[in-house]
N, C-alpha and C positions, 0 to 999 in steps of 0.2 A: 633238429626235430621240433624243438617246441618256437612258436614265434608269433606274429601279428597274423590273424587271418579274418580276409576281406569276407569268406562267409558268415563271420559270427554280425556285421555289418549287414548286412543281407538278411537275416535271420530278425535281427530286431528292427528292420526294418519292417519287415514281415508281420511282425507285432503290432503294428499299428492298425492294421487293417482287423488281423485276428481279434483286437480289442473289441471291437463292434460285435458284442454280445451275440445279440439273436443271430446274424449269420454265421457265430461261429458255432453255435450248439448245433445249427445243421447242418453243417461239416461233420463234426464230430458223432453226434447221430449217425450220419449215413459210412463213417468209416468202422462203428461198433458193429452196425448192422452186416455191414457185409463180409466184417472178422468174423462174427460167429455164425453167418450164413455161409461160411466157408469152412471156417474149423470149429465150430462146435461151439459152446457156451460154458465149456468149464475153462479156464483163464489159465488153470495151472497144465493143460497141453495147448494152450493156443497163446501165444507171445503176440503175436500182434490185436488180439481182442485187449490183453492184460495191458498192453500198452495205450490202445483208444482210452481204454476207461481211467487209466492214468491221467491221460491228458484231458481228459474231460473232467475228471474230479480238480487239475491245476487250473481249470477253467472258471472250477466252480459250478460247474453245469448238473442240476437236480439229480438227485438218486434216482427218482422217480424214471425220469427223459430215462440214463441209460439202464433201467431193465425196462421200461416197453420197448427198448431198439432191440435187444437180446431179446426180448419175447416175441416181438414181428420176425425176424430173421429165421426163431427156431420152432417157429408154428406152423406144422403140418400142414398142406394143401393151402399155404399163403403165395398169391400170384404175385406178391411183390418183390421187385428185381433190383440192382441196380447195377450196367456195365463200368468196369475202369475202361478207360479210353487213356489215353496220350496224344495231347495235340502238340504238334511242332512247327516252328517258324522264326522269320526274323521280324526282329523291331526295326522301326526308324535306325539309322548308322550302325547297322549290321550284327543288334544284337542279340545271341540266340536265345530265344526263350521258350521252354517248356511247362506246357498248361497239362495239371493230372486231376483227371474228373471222373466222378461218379455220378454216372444218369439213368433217367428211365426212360431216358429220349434221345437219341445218340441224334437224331435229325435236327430238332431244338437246339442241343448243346452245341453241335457243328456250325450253326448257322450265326449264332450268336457270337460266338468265336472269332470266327471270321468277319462277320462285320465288325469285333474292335481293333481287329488285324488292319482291315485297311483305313478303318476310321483313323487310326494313329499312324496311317501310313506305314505300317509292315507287309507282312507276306505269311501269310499261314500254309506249310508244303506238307510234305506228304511225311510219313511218320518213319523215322531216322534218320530226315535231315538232317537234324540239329542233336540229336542225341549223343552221337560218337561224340561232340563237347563237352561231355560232362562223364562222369565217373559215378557210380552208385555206391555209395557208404553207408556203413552202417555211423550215427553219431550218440553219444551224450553228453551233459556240460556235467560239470562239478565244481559243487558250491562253497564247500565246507570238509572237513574229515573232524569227528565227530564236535561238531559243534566250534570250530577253531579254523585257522586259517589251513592252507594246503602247501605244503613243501615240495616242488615240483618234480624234484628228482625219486622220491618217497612215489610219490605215482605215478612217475612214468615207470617206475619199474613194477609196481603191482598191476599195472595196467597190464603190461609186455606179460606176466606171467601167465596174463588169461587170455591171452591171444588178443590184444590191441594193437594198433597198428600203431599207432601215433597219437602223444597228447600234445594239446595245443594251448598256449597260455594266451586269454583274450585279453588280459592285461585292466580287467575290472576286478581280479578277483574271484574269475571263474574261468576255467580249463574247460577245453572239448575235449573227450577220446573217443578215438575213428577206429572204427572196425572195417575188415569187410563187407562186402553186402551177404550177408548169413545172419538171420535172426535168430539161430545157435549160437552163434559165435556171440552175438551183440547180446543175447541175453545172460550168456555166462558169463561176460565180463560186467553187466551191471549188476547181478548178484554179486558176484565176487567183490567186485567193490563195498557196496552196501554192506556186506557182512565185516570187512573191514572199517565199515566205521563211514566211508565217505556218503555224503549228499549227492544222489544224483536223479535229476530232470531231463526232460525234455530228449527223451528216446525217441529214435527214428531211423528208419531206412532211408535218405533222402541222397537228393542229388550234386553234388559240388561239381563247380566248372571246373576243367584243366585249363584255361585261360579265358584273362578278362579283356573284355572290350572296353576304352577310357573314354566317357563321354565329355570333350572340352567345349561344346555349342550347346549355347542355351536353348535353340528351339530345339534339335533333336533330346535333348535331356527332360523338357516338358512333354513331348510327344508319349517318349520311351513309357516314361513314372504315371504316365496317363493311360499307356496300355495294361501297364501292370497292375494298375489301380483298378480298371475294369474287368481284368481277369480273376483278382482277386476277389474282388465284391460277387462276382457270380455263384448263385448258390449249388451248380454242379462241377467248381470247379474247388478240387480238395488241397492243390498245392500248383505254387507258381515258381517252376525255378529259373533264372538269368544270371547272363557271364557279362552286366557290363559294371562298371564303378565312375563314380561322379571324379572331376578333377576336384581339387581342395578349394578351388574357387567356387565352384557352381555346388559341393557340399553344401558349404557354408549358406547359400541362399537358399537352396532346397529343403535342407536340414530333413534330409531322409536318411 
């Protein structure tokens, strides 16, 4: 059960791009907004609002920023929208990637998309392509239990008692536990932890590949990290997920 996992690789890769402050407060933004323009504004029945503002406050993103987003979202006769979309397709050497966006422009968002699809030489298709590749989890890391290191076997079993599926040890000193994709499920297991004492971040419904593609060519491996680059930096696109991994050779030069 517990072992090396190539998403936690993936995930801090992901960070890099997330760093670049100002477009990430407007990700964040626009995912507060549309939690509570979906379930309401109090956080204690809406887990996925409780969570935006989590991750916004890990961000460091103003008090201020998320209650005007709660206040746009829960203000009466406001014509402002925003759809989720799912874009799907392949990269350069056949790898699947998943773009999830929040727009007020679905013809914009489309359009832009697809010209970085073919600019890096992929293919952008039609929505469940590429999805059946990937699995929806629920995740979170763990940093600490209180204040101290974490005994792995101690929580994989507090884990299991709250319905976890599986902990995983990233081997820095931080563990992920996977749930299934239920924000019941995900949110009772991160109370439940918390009240025992553990550290935990970086909650999410997200998506892990069931298998990866291994990039060994250096130009497809530029193309690929250049598609993701652009989907990333886009400001209506809220999350990039892909199933390929660099070989330890081109790692090494890439250093992504």
């Amino acid at each position: 059960m517990a072992g090396h996992s190539k998403w936690a690789q993936i995930k801090r890769s992901k960070a890099k791009v997330d760093a670049q402050r100002g477009a990430a407060f407007t990700k964040l933004a626009r995912e507060i907004f549309v939690a509570a323009k979906i379930g309401g504004a109090d956080v204690s029945g809406n887990f996925r609002l409780k969570t935006a503002i989590e991750k916004a406050k890990e961000a460091l993103m103003p008090v201020d920023n998320i209650k005007r987003a709660i206040q746009r979202a829960t203000t009466e006769g406001s014509s402002e929208n925003f759809e989720e979309i799912q874009y799907e397709g392949y990269g350069p050497g056949g790898v699947a990637i998943i773009a999830s966006s929040m727009t007020d422009n679905r013809n914009r968002t489309a359009g832009e998309i697809r010209s970085y699809f073919i600019k890096c030489e992929g293919n952008l298709g039609e929505t469940g392509c590429v999805g059946w590749m990937f699995t929806p989890k629920g995740v979170m890391n763990i940093n600490s239990y209180k204040g101290n290191s974490i005994n792995f076997d101690d929580l994989f079993m507090s884990a299991a008692d709250f319905g976890a599926e599986d902990v995983i040890d990233l081997e820095d000193g931080t563990f992920q536990v996977t749930t299934i994709d239920d924000n019941n499920i995900l949110e009772k297991v991160q109370k439940g932890l918390e009240e025992l004492g553990y550290s935990v971040n970086d909650v999410e419904i997200t998506m892990i590949p069931n298998n990866y593609v291994k990039i060994e060519d250096e130009y497809i491996a530029k193309k690929t990290i250049k598609l993701i680059d652009l989907l990333e930096n886009n400001d209506d696109v809220q999350n990039v997920y892909y199933n390929f991994e660099l070989s330890e050779e081109l790692e090494k030069m890439f250093e992504y």
